[in-house]
DSSP file (Angstrom, degrees, kcal/mol; ACC not computed):
  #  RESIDUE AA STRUCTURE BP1 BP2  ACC     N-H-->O    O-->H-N    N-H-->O    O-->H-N    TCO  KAPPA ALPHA  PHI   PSI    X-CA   Y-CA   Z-CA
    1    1 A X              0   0    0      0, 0.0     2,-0.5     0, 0.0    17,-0.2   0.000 360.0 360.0 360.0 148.9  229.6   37.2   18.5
    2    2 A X  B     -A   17   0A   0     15,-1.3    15,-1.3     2,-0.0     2,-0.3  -0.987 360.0-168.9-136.6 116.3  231.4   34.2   17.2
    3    3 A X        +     0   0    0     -2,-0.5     2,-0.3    13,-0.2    13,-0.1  -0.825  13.4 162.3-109.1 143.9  230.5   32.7   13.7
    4    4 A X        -     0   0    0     -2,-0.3    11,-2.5     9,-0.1     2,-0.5  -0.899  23.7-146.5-131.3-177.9  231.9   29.2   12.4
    5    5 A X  E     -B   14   0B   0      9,-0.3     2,-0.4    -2,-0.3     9,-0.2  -0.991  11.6-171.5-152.9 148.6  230.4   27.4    9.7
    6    6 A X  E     -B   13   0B   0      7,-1.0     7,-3.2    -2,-0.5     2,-0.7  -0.946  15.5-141.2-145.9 124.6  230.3   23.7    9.5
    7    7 A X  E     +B   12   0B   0     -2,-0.4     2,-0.4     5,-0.3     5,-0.3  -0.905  27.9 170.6 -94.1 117.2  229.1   21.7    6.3
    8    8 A X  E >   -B   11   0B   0      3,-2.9     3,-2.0    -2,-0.7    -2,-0.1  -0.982  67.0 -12.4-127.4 147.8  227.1   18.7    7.0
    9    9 A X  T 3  S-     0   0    0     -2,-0.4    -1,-0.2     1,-0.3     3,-0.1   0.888 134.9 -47.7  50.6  39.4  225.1   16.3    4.7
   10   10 A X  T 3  S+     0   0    0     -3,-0.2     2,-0.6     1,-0.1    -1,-0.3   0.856 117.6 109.4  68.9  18.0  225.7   19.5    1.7
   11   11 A X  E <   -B    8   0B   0     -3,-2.0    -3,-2.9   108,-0.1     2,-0.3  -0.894  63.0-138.8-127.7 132.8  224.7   22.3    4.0
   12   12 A X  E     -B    7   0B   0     -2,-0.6    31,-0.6    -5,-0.3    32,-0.4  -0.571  16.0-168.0 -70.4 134.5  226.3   24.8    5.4
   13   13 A X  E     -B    6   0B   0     -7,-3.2    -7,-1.0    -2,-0.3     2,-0.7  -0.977  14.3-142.0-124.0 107.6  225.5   25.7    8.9
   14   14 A X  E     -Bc   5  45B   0     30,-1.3    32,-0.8    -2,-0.3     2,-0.8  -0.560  15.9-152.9 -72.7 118.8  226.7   29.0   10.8
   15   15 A X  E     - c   0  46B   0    -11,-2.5     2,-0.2    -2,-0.7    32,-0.2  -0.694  17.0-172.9 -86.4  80.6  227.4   28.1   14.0
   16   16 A X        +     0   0    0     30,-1.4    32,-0.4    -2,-0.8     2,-0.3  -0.503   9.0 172.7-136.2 111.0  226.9   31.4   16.3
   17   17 A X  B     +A    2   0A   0    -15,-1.3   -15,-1.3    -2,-0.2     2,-0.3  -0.981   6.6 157.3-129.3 157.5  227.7   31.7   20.0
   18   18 A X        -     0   0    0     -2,-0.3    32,-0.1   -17,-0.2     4,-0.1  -0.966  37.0-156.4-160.1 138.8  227.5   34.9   22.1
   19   19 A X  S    S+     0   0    0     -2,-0.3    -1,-0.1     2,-0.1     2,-0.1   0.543  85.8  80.2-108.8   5.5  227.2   35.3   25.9
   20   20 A X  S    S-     0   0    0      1,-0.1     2,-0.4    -3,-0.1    -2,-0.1  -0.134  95.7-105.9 -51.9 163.0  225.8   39.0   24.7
   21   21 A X        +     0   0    0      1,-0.1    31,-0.2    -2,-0.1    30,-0.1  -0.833  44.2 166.5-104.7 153.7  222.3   39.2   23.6
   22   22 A X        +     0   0    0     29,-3.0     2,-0.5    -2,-0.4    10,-0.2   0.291  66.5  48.2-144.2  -7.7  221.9   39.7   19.8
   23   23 A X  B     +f   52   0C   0     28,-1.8    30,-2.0     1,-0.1    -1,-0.3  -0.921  55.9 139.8-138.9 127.4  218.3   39.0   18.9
   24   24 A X  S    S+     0   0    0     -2,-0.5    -1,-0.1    28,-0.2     2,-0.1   0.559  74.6   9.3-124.7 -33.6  215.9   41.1   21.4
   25   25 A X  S    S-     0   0    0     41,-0.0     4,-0.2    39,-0.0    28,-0.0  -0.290  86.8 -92.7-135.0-145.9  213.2   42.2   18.6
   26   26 A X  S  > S+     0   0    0      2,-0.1     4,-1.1    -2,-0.1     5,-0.1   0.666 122.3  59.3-113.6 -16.7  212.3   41.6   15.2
   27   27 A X  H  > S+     0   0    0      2,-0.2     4,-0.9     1,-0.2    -1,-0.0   0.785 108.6  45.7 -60.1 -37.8  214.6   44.7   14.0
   28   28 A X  H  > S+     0   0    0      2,-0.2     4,-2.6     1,-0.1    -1,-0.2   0.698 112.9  59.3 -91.4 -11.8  217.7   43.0   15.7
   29   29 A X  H  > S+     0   0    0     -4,-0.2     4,-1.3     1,-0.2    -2,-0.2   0.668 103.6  45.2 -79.7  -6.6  216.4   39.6   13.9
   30   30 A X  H  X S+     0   0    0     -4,-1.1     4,-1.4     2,-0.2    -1,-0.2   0.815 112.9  49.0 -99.4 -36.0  216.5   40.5   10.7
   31   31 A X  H  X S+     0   0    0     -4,-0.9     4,-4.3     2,-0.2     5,-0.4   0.884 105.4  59.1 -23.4 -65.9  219.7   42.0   11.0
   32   32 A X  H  X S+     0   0    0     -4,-2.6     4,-3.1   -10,-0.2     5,-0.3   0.976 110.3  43.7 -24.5 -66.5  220.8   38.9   12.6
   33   33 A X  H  < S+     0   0    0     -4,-1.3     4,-0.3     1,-0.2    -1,-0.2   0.739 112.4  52.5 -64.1 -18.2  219.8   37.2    9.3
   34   34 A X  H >X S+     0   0    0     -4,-1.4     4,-2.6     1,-0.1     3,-1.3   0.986 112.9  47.0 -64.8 -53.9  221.3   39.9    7.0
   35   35 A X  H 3X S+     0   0    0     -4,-4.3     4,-1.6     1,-0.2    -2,-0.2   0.730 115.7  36.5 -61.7 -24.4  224.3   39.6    8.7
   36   36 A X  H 3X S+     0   0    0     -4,-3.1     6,-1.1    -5,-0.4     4,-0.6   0.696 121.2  55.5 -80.4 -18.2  225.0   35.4    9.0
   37   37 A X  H <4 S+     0   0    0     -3,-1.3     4,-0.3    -5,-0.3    -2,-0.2   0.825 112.1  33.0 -95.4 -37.3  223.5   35.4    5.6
   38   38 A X  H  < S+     0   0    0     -4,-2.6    -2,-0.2     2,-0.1    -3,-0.2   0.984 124.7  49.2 -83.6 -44.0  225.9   38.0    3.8
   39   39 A X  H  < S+     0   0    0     -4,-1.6    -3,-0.1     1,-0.2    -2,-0.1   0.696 132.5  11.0 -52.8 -33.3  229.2   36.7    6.2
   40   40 A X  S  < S-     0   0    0     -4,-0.6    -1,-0.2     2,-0.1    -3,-0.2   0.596  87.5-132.8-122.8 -36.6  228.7   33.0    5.7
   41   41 A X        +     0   0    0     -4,-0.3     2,-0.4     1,-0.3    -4,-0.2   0.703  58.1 145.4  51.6  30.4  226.2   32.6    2.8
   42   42 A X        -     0   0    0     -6,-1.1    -1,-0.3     1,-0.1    -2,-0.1  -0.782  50.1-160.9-106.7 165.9  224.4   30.1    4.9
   43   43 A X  S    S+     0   0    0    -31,-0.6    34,-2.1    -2,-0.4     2,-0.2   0.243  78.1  67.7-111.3  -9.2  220.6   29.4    5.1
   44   44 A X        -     0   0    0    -32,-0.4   -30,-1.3    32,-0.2     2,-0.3  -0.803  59.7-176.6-113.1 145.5  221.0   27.5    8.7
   45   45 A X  E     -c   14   0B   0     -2,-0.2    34,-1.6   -32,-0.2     2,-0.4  -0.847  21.0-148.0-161.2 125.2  221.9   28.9   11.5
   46   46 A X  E     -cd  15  79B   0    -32,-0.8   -30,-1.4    -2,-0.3     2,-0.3  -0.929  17.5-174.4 -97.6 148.7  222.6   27.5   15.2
   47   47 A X  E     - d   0  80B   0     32,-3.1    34,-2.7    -2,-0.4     2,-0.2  -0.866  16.0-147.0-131.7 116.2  221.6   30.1   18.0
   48   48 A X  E >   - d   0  81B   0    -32,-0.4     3,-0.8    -2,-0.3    34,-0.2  -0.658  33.4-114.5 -88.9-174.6  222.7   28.9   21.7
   49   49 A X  G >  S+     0   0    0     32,-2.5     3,-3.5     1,-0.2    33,-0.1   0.764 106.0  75.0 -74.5 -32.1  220.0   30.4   23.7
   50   50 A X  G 3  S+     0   0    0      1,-0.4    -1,-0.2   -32,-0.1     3,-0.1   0.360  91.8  68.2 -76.1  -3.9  221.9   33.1   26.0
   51   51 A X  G <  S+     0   0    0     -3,-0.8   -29,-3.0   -30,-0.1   -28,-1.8   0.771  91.3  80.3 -92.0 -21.2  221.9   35.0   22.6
   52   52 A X  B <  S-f   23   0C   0     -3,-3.5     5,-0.2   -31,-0.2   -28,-0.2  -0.806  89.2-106.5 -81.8  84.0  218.1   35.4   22.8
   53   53 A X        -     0   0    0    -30,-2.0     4,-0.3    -2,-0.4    -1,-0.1   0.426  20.9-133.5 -23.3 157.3  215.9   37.9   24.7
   54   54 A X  S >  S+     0   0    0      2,-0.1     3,-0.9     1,-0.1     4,-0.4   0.808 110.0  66.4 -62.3 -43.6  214.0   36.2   28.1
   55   55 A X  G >  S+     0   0    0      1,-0.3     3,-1.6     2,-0.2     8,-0.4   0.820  89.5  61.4 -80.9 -26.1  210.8   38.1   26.6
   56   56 A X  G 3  S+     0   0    0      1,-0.2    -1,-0.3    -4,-0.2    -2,-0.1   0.933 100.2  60.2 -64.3 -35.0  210.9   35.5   23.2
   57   57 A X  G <  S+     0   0    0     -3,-0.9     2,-0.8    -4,-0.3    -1,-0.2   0.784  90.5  73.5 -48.9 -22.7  210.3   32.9   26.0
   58   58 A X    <>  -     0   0    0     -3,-1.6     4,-0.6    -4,-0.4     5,-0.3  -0.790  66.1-169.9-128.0  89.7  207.1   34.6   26.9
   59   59 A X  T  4 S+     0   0    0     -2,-0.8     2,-0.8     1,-0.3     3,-0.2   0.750  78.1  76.5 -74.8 -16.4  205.0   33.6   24.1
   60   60 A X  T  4 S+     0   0    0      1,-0.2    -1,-0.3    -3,-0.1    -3,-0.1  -0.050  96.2  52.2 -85.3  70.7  202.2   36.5   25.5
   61   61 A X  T  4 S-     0   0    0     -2,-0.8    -1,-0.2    -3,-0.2    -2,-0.2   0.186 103.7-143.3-131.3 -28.8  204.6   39.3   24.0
   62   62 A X     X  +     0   0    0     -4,-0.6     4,-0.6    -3,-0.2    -3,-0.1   0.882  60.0 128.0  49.2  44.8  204.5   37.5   20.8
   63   63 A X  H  > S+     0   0    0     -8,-0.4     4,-2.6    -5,-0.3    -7,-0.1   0.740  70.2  52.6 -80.5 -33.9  208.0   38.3   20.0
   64   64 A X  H  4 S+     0   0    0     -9,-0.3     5,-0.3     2,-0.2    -1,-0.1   0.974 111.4  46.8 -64.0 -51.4  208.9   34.9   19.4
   65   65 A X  H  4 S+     0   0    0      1,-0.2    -1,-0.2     3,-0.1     4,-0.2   0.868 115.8  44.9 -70.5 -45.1  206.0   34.6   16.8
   66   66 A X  H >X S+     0   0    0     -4,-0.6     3,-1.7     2,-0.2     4,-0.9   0.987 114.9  52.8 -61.6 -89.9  206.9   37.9   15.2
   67   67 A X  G >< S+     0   0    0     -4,-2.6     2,-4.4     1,-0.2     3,-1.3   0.462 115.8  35.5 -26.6-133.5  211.1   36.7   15.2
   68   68 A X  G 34 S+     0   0    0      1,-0.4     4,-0.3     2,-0.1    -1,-0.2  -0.004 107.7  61.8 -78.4  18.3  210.7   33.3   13.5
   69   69 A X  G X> S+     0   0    0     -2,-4.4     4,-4.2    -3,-1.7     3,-1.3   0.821 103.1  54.4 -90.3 -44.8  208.0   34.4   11.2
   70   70 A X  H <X S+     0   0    0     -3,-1.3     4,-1.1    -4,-0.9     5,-0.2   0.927 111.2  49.6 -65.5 -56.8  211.1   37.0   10.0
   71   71 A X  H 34>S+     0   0    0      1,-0.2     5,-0.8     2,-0.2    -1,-0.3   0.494 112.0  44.8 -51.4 -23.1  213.4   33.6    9.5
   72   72 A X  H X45S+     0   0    0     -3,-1.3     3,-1.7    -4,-0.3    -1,-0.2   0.778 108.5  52.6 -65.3 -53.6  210.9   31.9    7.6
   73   73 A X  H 3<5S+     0   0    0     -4,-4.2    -2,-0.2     1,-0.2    -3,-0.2   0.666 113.6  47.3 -57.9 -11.1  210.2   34.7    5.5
   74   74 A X  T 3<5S-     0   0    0     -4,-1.1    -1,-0.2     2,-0.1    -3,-0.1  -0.170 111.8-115.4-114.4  31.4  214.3   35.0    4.7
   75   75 A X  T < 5S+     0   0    0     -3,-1.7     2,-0.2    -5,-0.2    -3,-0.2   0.881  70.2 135.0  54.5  66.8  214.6   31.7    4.0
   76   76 A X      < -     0   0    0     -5,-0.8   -32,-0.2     2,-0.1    -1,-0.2  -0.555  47.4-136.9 176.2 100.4  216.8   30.8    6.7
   77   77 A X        -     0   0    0    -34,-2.1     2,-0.3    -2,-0.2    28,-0.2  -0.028  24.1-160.7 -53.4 160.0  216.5   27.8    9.0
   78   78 A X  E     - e   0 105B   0     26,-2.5    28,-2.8   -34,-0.2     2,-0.3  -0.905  15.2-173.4-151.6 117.9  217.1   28.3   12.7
   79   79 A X  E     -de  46 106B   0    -34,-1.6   -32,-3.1    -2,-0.3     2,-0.4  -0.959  14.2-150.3-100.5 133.3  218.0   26.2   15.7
   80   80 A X  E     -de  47 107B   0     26,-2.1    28,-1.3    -2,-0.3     2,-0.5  -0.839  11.2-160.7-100.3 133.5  218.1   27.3   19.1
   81   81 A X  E     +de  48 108B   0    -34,-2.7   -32,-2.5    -2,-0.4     2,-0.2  -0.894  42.4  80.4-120.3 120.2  220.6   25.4   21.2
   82   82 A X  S    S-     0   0    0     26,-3.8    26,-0.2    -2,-0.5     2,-0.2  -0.890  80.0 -54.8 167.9 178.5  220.2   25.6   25.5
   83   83 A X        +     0   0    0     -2,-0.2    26,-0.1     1,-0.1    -2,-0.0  -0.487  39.7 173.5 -72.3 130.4  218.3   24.3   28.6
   84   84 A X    >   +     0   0    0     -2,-0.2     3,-2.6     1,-0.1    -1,-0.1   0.258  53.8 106.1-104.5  13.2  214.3   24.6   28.4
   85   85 A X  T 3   +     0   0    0      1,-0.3    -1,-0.1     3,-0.0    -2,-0.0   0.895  69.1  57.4 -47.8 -50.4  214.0   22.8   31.4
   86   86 A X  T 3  S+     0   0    0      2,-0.1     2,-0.4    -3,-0.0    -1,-0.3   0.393  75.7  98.5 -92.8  30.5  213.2   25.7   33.2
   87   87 A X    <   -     0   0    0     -3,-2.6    -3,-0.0     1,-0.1   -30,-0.0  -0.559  48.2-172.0 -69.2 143.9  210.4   26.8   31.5
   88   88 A X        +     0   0    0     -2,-0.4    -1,-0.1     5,-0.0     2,-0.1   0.506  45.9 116.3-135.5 -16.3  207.2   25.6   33.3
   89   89 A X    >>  -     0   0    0      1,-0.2     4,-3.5     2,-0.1     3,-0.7  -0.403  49.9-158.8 -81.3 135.9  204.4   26.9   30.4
   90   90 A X  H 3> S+     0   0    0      1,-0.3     4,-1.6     2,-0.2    -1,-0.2   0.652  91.1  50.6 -90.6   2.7  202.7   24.6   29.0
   91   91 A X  H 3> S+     0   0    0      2,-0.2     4,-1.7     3,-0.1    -1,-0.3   0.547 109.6  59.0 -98.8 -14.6  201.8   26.7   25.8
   92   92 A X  H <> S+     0   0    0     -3,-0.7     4,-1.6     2,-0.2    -2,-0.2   0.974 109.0  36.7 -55.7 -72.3  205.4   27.3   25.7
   93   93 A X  H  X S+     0   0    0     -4,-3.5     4,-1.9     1,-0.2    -2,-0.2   0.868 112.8  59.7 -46.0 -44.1  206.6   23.4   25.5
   94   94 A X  H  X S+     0   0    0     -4,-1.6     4,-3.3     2,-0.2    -1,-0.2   0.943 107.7  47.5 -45.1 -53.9  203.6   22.8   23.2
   95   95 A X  H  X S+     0   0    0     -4,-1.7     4,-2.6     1,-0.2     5,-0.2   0.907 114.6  47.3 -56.5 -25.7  205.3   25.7   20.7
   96   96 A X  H  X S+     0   0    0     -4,-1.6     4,-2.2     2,-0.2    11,-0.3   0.880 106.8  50.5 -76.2 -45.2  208.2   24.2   20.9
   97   97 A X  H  < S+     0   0    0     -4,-1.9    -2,-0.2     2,-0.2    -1,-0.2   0.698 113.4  48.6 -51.8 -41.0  207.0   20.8   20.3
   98   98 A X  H >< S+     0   0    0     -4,-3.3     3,-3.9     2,-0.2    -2,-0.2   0.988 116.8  46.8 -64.7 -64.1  205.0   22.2   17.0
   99   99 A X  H >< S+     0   0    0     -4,-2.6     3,-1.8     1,-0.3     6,-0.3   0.921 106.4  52.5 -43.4 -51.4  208.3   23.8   16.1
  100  100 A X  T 3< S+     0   0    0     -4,-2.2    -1,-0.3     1,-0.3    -2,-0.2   0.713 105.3  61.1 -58.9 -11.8  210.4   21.0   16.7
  101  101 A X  T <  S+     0   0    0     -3,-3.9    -1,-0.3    -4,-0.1     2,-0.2   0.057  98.1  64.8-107.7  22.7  208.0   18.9   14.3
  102  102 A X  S <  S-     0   0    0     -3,-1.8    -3,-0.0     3,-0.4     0, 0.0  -0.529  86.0-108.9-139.6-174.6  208.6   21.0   11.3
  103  103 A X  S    S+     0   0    0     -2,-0.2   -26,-0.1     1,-0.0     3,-0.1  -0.009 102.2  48.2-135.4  32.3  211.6   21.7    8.8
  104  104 A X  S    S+     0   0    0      1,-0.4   -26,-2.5    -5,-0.3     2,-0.5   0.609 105.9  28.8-122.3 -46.3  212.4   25.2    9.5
  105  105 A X  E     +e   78   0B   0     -6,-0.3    -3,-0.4   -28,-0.2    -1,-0.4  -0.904  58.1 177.0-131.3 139.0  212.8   26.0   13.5
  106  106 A X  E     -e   79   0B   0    -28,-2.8   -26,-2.1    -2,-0.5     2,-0.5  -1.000  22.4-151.9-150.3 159.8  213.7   24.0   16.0
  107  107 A X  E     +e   80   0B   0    -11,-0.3     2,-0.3    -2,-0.3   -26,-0.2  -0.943  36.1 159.1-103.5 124.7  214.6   23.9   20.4
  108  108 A X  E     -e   81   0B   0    -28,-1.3   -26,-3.8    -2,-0.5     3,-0.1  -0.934  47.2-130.5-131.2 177.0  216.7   21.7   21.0
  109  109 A X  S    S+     0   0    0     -2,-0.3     2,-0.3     1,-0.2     3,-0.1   0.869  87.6  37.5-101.4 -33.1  219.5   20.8   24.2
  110  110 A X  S    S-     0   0    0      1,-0.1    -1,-0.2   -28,-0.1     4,-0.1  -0.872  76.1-125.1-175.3 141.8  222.9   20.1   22.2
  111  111 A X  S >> S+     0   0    0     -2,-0.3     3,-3.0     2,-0.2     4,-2.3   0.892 111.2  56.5 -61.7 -53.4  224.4   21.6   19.3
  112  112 A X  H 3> S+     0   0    0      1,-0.3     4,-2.0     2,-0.2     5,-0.2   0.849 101.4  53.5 -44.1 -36.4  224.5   17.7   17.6
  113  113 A X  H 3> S+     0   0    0      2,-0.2     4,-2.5     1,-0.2    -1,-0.3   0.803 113.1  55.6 -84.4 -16.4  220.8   17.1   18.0
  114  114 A X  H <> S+     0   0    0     -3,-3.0     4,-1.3     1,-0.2     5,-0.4   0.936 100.8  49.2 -73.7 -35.6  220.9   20.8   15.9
  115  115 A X  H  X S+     0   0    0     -4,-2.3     4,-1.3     2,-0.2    -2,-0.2   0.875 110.5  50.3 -88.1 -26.8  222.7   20.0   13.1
  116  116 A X  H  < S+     0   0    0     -4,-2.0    -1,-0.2     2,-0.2    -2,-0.2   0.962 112.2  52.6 -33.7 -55.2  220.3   16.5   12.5
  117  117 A X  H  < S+     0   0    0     -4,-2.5    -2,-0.2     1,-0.2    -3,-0.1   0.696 121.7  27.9 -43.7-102.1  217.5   19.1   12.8
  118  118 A X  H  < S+     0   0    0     -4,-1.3    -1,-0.2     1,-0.2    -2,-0.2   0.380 134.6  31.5 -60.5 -22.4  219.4   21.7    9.8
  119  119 A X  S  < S+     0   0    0     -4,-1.3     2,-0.3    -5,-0.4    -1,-0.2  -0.323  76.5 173.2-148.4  74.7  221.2   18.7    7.8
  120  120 A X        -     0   0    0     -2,-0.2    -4,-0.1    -3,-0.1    -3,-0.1  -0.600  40.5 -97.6 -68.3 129.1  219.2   15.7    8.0
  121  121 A X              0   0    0     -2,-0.3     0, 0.0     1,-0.2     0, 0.0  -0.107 360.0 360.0 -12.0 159.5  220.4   12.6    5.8
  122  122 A X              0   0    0     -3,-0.1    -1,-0.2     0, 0.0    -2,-0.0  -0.213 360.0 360.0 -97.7 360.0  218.7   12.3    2.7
């Protein structure tokens, strides 16, 4: 796992890539968050995707729901950076689409379009 951390618009954002998996449950997400949170002290975090279990994709395990409920509850924004193309569900895109509409969690293609999400202008 590979941390940097990036200030934009006044927040710091840990930037996290891994071609390992590092969040599979909600046990390894909360971890996740101790650890980006005591290393960095940031409250943002981009995630490329390849770090994330296939089973969070697959909204009937309700891992995903479970996970980013854990990120909300620790204060601590999250963007996921990768292709969703090939996801074909349409309750999937729809979550994604709710998420993406909100000021906590977001899907997105490109690390830039992440850091708008996590450090918007004011």
């Amino acid at each position: 796992m590979k941390t940097d951390t990036r200030v934009i618009n006044e927040v710091i954002i840990a930037v996290v890539s891994s071609g390992d998996m590092i969040i599979s449950d909600v046990g390894s997400a909360i971890d996740f968050i101790a650890t980006v949170s005591y290393e960095t002290g940031c409250h943002a975090v981009i995630l490329n995707k390849e770090a994330v279990s296939e089973d969070f994709f697959d909204l009937k395990t309700k891992i995903a729901g479970e996970i980013l409920q854990k990120f909300v509850q620790y204060h601590m924004k999250l963007a996921i950076v990768g292709d969703f193309s090939r996801y074909s569900s349409k309750s999937l895109k729809d979550f994604f689409y709710e998420c993406n509409k909100g000021r906590d969690l977001f899907f997105v293609s490109d690390e830039e379009t992440a850091i708008e999400k996590l450090a918007p202008l004011r």
